[in-house]
VMD Tcl script that builds the backbone (N, CA, C; Angstrom):
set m [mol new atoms 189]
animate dup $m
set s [atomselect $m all]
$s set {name element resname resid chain x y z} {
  {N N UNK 1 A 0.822 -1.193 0.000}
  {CA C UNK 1 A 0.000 0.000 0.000}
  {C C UNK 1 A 0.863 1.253 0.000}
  {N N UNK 2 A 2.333 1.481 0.313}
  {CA C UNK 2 A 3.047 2.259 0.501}
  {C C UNK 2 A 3.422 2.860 -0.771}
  {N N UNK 3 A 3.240 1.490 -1.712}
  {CA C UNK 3 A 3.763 2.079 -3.184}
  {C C UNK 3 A 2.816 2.902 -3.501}
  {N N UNK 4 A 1.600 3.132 -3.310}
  {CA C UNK 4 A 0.846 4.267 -3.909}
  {C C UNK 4 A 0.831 5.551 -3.434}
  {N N UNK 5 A 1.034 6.412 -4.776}
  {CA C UNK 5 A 1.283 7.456 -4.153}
  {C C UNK 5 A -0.088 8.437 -4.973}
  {N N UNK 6 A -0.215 9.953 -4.662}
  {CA C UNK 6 A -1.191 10.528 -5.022}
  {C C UNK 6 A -0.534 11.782 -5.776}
  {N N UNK 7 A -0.586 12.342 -6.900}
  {CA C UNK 7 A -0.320 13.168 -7.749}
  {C C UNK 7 A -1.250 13.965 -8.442}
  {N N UNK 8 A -1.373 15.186 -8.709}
  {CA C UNK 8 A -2.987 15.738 -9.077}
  {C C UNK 8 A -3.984 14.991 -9.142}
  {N N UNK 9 A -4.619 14.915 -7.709}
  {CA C UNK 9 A -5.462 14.024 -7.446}
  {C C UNK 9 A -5.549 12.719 -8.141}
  {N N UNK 10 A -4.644 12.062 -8.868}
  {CA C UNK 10 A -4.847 10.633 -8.940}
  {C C UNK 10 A -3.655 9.518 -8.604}
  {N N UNK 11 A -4.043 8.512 -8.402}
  {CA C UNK 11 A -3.251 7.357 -7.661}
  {C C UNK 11 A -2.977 6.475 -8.581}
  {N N UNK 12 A -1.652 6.434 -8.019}
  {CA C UNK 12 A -0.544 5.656 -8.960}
  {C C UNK 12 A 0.152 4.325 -7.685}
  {N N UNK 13 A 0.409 3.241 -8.749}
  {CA C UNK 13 A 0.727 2.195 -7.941}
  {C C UNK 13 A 2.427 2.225 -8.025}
  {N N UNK 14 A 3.256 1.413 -7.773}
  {CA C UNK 14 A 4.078 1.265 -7.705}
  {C C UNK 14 A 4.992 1.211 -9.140}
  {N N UNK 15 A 4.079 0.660 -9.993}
  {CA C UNK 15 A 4.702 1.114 -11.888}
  {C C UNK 15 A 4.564 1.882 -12.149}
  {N N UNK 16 A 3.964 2.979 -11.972}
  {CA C UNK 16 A 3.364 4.473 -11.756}
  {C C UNK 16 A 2.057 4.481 -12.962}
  {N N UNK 17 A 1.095 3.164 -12.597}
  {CA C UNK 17 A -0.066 3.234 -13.662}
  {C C UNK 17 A -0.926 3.739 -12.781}
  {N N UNK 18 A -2.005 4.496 -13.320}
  {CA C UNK 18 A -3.177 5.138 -12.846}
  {C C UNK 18 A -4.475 3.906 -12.063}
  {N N UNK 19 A -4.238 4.077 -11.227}
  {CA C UNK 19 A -5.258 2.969 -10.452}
  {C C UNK 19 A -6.666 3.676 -10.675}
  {N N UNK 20 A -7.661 2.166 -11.325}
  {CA C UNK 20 A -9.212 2.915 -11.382}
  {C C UNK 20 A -9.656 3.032 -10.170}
  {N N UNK 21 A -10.908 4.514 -10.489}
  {CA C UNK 21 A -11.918 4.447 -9.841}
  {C C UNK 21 A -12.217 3.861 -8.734}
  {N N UNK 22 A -12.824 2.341 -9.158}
  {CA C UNK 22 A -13.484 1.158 -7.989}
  {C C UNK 22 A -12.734 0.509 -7.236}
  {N N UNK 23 A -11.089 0.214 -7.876}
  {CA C UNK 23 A -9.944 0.066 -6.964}
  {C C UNK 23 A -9.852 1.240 -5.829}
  {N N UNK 24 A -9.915 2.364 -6.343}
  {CA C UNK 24 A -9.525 3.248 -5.378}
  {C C UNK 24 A -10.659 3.278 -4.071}
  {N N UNK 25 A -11.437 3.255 -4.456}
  {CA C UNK 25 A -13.045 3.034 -3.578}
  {C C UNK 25 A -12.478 2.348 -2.265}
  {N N UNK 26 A -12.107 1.034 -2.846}
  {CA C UNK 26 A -11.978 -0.096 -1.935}
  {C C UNK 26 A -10.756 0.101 -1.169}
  {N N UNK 27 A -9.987 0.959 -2.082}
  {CA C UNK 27 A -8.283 0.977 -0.928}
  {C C UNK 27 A -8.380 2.298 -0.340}
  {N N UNK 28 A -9.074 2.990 -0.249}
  {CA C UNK 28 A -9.762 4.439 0.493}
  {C C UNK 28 A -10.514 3.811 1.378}
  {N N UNK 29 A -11.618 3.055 1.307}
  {CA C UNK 29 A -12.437 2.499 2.643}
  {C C UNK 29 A -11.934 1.634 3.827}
  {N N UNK 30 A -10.826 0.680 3.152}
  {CA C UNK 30 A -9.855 -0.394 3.671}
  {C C UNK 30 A -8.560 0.736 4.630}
  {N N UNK 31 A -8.038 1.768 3.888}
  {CA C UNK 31 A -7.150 2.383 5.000}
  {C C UNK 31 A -8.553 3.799 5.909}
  {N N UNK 32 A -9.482 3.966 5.770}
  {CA C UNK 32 A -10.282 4.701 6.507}
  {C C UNK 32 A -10.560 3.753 7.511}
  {N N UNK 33 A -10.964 2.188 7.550}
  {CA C UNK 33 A -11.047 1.545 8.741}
  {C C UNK 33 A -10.012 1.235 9.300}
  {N N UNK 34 A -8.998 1.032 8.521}
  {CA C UNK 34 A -7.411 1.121 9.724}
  {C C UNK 34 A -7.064 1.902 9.888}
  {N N UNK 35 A -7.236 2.925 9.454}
  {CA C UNK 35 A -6.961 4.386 10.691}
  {C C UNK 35 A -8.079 4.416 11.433}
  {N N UNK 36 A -9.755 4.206 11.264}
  {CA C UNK 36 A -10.683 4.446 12.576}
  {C C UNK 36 A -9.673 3.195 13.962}
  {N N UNK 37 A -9.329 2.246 13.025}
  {CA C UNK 37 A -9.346 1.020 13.962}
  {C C UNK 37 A -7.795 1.246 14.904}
  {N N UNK 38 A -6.829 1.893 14.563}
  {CA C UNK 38 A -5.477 1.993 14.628}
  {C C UNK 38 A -5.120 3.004 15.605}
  {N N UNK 39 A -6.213 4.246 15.350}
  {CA C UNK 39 A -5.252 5.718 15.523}
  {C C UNK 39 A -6.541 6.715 16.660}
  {N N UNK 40 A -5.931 7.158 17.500}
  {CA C UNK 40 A -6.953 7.737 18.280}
  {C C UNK 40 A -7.739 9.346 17.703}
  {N N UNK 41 A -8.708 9.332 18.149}
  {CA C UNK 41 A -9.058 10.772 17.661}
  {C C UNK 41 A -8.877 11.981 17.904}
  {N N UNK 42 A -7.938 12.083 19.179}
  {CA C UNK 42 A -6.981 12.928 19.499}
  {C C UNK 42 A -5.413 13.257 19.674}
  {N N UNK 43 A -4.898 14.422 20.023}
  {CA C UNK 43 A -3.474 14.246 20.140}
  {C C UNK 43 A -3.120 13.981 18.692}
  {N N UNK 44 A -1.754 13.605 18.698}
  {CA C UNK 44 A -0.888 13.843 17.448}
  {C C UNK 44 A -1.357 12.404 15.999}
  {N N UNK 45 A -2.082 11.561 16.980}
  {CA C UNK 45 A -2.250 10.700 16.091}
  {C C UNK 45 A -4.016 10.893 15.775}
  {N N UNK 46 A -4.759 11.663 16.056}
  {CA C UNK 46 A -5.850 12.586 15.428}
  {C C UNK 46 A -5.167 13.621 14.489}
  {N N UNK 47 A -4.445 14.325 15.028}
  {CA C UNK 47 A -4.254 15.294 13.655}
  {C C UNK 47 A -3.893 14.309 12.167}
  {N N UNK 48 A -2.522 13.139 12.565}
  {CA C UNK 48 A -2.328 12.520 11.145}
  {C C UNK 48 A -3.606 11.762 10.471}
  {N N UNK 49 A -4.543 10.917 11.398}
  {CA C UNK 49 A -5.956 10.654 10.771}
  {C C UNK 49 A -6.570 11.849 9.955}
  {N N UNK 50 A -6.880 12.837 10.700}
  {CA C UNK 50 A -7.496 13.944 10.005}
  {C C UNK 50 A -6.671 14.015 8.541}
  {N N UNK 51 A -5.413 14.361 8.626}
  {CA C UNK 51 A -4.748 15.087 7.381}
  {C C UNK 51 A -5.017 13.841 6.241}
  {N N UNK 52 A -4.649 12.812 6.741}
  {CA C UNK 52 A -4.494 11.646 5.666}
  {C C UNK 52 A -6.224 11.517 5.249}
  {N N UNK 53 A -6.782 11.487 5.743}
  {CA C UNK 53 A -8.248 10.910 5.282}
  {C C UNK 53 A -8.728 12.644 4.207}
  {N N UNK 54 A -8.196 13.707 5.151}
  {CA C UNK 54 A -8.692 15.120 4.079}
  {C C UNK 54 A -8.053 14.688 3.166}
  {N N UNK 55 A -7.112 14.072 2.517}
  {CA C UNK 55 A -6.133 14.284 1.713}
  {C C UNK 55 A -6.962 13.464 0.701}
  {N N UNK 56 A -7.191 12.232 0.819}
  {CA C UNK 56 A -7.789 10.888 0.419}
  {C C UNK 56 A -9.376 11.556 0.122}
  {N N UNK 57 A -10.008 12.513 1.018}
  {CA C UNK 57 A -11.562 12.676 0.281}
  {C C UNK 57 A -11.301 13.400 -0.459}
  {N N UNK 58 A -10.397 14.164 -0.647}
  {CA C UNK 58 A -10.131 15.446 -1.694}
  {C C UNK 58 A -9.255 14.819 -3.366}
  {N N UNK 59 A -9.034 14.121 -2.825}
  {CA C UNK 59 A -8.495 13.280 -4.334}
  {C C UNK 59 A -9.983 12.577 -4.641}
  {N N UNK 60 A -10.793 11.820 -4.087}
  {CA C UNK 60 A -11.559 11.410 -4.235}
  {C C UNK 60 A -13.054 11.762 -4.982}
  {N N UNK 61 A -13.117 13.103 -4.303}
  {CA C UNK 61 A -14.410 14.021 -4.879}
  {C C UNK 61 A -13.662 14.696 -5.799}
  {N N UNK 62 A -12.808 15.273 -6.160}
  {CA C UNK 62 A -12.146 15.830 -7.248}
  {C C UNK 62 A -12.534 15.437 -8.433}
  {N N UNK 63 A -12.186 13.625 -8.609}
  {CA C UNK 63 A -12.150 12.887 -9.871}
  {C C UNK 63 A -13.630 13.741 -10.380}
}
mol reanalyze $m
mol bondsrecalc $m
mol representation Tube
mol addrep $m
């Protein structure tokens, strides 16, 4: 999951191909429950939840 990275709003895997849509769906919902499940909602590990998930809806609603 590390290999993907995000570039004007779209996600690239580790060959640097454009990952679809419905892939992205599923690997956006899959790290939103391991950060609910992982990371507290306060303190320093609330702010990185917050930033990473703004980051992830904003690539997301963009498309």
């Amino acid at each position: 999951m590390f290999a993907r990275i995000f570039k004007n709003c779209k996600w690239y895997d580790a060959n640097g191909n454009v990952i679809p849509q419905d892939k992205r769906n599923v690997i956006h919902k899959q790290v939103q429950k391991e950060l609910d499940d992982e990371l507290h909602d306060s303190g320093f590990e609330g702010f990185i939840k917050r930033f990473v998930l703004n980051i992830m809806n904003k690539s997301v609603v963009e498309e």
